[in-house]
MARZABA-652858 format. One record per residue (C-alpha): z negated, y negated, x negated; residue in one letter; residue number from 0. Coordinates in steps of 0.2 Angstrom, whole numbers. Example, Ala and Ser with C-alpha at 12.3 -4.5 7.8 and 13.67 -1.06 7.14 Angstrom:
BEGIN
{{-39,22,-62},'A',0},
{{-36,5,-68},'S',1},
END
This chain:
BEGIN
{{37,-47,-177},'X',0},
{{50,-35,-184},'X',1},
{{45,-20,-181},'X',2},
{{59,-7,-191},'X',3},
{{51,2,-206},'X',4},
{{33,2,-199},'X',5},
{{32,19,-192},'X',6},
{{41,24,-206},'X',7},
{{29,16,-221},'X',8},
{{15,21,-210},'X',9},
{{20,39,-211},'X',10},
{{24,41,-229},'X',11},
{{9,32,-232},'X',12},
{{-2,48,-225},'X',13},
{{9,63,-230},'X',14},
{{13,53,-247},'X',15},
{{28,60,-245},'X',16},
{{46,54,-239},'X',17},
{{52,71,-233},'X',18},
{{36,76,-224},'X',19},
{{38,55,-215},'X',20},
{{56,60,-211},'X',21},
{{51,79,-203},'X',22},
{{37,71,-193},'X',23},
{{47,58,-186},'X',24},
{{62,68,-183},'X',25},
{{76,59,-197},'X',26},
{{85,60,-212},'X',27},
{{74,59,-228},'X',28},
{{86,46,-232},'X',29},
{{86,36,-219},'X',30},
{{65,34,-220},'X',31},
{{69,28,-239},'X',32},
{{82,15,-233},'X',33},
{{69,11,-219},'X',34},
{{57,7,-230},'X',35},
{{64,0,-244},'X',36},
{{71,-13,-232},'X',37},
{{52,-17,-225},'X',38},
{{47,-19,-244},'X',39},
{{64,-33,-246},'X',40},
{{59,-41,-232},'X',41},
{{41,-44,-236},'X',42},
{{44,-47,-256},'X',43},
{{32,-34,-261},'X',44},
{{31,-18,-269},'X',45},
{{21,-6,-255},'X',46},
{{25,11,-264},'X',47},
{{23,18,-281},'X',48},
{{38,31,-281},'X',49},
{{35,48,-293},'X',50},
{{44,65,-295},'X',51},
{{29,72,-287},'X',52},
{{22,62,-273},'X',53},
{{20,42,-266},'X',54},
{{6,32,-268},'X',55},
{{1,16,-258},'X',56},
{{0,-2,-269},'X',57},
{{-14,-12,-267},'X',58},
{{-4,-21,-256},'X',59},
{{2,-5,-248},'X',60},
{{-17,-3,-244},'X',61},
{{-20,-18,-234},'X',62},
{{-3,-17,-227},'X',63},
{{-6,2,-221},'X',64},
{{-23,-1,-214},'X',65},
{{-15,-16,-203},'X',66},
{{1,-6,-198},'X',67},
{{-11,7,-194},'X',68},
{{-22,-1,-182},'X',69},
{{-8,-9,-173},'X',70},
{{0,8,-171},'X',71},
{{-16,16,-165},'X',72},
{{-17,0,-151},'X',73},
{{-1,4,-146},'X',74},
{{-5,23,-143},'X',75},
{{-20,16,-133},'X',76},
{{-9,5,-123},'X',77},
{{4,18,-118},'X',78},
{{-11,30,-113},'X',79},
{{-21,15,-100},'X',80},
{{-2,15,-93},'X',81},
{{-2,33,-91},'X',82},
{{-20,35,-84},'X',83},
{{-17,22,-71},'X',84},
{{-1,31,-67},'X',85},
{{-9,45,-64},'X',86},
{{-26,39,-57},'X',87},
{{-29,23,-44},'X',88},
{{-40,8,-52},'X',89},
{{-39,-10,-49},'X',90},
{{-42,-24,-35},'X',91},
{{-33,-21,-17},'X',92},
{{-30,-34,-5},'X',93},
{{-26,-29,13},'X',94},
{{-21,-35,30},'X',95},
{{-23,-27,47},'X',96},
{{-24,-32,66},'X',97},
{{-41,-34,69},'X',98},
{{-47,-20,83},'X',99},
{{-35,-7,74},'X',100},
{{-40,-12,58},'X',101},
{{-61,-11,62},'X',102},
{{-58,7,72},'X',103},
{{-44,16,63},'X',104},
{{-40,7,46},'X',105},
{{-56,2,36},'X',106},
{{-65,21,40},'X',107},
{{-51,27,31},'X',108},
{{-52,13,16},'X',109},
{{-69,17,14},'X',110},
{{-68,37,13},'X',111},
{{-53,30,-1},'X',112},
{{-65,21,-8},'X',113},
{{-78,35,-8},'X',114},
{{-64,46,-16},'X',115},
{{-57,31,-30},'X',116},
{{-73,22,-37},'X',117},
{{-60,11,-47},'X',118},
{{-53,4,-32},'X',119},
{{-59,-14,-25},'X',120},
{{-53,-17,-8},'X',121},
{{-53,-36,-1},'X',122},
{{-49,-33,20},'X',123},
{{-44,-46,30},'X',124},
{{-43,-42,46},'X',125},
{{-33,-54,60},'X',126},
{{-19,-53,74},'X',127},
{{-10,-68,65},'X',128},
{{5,-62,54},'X',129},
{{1,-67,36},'X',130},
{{12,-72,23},'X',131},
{{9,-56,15},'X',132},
{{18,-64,-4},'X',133},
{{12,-82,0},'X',134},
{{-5,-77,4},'X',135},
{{-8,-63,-11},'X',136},
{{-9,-48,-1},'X',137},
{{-4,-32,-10},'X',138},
{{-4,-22,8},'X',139},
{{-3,-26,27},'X',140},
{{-3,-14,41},'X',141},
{{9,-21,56},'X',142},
{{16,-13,72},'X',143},
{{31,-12,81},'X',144},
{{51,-19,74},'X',145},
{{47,-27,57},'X',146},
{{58,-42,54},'X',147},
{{55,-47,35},'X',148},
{{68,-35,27},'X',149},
{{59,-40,11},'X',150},
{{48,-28,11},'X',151},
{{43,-10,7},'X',152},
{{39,-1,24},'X',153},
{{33,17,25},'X',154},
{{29,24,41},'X',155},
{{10,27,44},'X',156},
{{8,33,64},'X',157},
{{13,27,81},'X',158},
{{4,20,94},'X',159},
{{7,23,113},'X',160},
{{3,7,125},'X',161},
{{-4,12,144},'X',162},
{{-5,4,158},'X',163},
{{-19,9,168},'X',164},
{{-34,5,179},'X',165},
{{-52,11,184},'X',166},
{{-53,22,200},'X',167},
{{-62,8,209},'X',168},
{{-48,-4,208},'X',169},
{{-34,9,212},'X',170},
{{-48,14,229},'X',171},
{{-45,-5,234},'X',172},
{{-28,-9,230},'X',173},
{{-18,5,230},'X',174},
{{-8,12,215},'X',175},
{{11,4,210},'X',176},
{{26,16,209},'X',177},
{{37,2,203},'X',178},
{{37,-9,192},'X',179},
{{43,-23,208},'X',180},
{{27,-16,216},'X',181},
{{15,-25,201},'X',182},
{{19,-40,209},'X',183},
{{8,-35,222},'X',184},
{{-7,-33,208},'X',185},
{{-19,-43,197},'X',186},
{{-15,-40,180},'X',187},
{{-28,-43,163},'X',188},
{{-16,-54,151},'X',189},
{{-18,-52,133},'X',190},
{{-11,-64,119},'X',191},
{{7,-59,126},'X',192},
{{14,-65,144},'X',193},
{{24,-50,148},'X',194},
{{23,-32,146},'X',195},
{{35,-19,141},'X',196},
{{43,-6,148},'X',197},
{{59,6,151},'X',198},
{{69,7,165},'X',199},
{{84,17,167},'X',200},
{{83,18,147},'X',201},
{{84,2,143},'X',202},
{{67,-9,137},'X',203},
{{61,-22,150},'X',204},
{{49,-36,148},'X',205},
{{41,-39,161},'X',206},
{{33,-56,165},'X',207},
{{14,-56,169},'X',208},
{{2,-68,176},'X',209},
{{-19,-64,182},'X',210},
{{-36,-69,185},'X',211},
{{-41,-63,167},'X',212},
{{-31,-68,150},'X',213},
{{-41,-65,136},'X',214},
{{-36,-62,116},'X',215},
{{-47,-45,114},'X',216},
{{-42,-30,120},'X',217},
{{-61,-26,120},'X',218},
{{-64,-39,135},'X',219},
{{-49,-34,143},'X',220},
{{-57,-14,142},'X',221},
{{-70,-21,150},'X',222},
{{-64,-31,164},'X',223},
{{-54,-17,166},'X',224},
{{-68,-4,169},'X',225},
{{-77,-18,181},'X',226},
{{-60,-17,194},'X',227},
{{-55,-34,190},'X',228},
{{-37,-28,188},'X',229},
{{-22,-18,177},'X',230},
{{-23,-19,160},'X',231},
{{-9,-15,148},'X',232},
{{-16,-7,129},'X',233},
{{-13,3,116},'X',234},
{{-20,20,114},'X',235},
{{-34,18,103},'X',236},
{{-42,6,116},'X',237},
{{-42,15,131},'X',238},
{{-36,35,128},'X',239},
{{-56,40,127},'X',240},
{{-57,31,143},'X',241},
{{-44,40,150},'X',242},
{{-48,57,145},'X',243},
{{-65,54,152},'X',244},
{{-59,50,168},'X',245},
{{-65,30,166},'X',246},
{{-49,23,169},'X',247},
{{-31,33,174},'X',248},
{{-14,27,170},'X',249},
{{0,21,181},'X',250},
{{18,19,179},'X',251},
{{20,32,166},'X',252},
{{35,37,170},'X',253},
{{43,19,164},'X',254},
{{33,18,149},'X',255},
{{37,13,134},'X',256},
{{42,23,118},'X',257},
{{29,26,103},'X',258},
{{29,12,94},'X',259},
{{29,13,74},'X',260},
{{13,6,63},'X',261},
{{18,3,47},'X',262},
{{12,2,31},'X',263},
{{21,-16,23},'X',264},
{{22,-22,3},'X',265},
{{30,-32,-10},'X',266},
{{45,-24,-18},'X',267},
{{35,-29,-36},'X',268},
{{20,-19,-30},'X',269},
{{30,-2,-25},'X',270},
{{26,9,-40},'X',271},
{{7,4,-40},'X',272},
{{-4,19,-40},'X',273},
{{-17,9,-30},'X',274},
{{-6,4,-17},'X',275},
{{3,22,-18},'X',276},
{{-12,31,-16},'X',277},
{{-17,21,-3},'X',278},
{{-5,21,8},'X',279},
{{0,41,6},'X',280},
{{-20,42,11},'X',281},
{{-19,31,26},'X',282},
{{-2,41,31},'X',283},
{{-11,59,30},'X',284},
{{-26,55,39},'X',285},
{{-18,42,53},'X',286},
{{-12,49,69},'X',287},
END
């Protein structure tokens, strides 16, 4: 549709005047004539009745007027949905996060949002396998540690410290390591990865590992931990109440790793979303 001389017709139409169109609109008296003119050409129809004293609508300038109108008025609606969902967060979100992290620290947060944004719909899948976060339709994924897909937005959300550490009862039986040589001497609770990861004289060492206990959850490795089965290597949010409380005490901290980034992750295409904005400024304030 061809839109010139709408807004112009449209306007002379209410003030019944060419000069009151071009002062609301913010041109020349002329070109508002010139507008409309052209608009009445192009549709081979007289819209106007011209006089000395003022403009009246046709009878085709009535139907026309009263069909411009409304297509005007939609368009006003239209530009204010875009500003209200600028300014407020409303829609479906679908998330990703690692499954322990995600249960303890991520969905609290997403529901207190929630609480906070009844507009929002949150879909959470929790898992420890990467996603195809484009591929599988995910609008957000919370990762840890060197992201690889250079893709993708990344803000920074909180850090995460991993400790290696033991309960009081296995360090009574078998001593406590100094070195990292010295583990070898140790049984060691395996997680999904074969080596841990350390620093030695600056510079990052993977160290391979091998045990009794190899498990996928860091919950059962907690717990074979507190029984004295061996040293377990976690991140923070699994064993630091432990720790505090004096249930299990860290070795080796003197070649322990540095913090390790968790980050927010999503689309390029999804970067000015309120919804995903909000989100993630939520889940950066309140993470530690």
């Amino acid at each position: 549709m061809n839109w010139e001389g709408i807004s112009e017709f449209v306007q002379v139409a209410e003030t019944e005047s060419f000069t009151q169109a071009a002062k609301r609109l913010s041109i020349s008296t002329a070109q508002v004539s010139r507008q409309v003119s052209a608009l009445e050409q192009r549709l081979n129809v007289k819209l106007l009745y011209r006089t000395t004293r003022k403009v009246l609508l046709t009878q085709e300038g009535q139907v026309f007027y009263q069909h411009c109108r409304a297509i005007l008025d939609g368009l006003d609606a239209a530009e204010r949905a875009i500003t209200n969902l600028q300014s407020k967060p409303q829609g479906k979100i679908k998330l990703t996060a690692p499954v322990t992290y995600g249960e303890q620290q991520i969905m609290p947060l997403v529901n207190d949002f929630l609480q906070r944004y009844v507009d929002v719909e949150i879909t959470a899948h929790l898992t420890n396998k990467q996603v195809d976060v484009i591929d599988e339709g995910f609008d957000l994924a919370i990762r840890m540690g060197k992201l690889s897909d250079s893709t993708m937005m990344a803000k920074k959300l909180a850090s995460r410290t991993n400790f290696v550490c033991a309960s009081p009862e296995y360090i009574n039986k078998n001593g406590l390591p100094h070195t990292l040589s010295e583990l070898e001497q140790h049984r060691w609770l395996l997680g999904s990865l074969d080596y841990w990861r350390f620093i030695e004289n600056g510079k990052e060492k993977n160290v391979r590992v091998s045990g009794p206990v190899n498990c996928n959850s860091g919950l059962g490795l907690v717990d074979a931990a507190l029984k004295g089965l061996g040293i377990v290597q976690l991140p923070d949010y699994y064993v630091q109440p432990l720790i505090e409380t004096g249930k299990l005490i860290t070795i080796l901290d003197s070649f322990r790793e540095p913090e390790q980034v968790i980050w927010a992750v999503y689309p390029h295409n999804r970067n000015l979303s309120p919804k995903i904005r909000f989100l993630v400024d939520y889940l950066a304030e309140h993470l530690h």
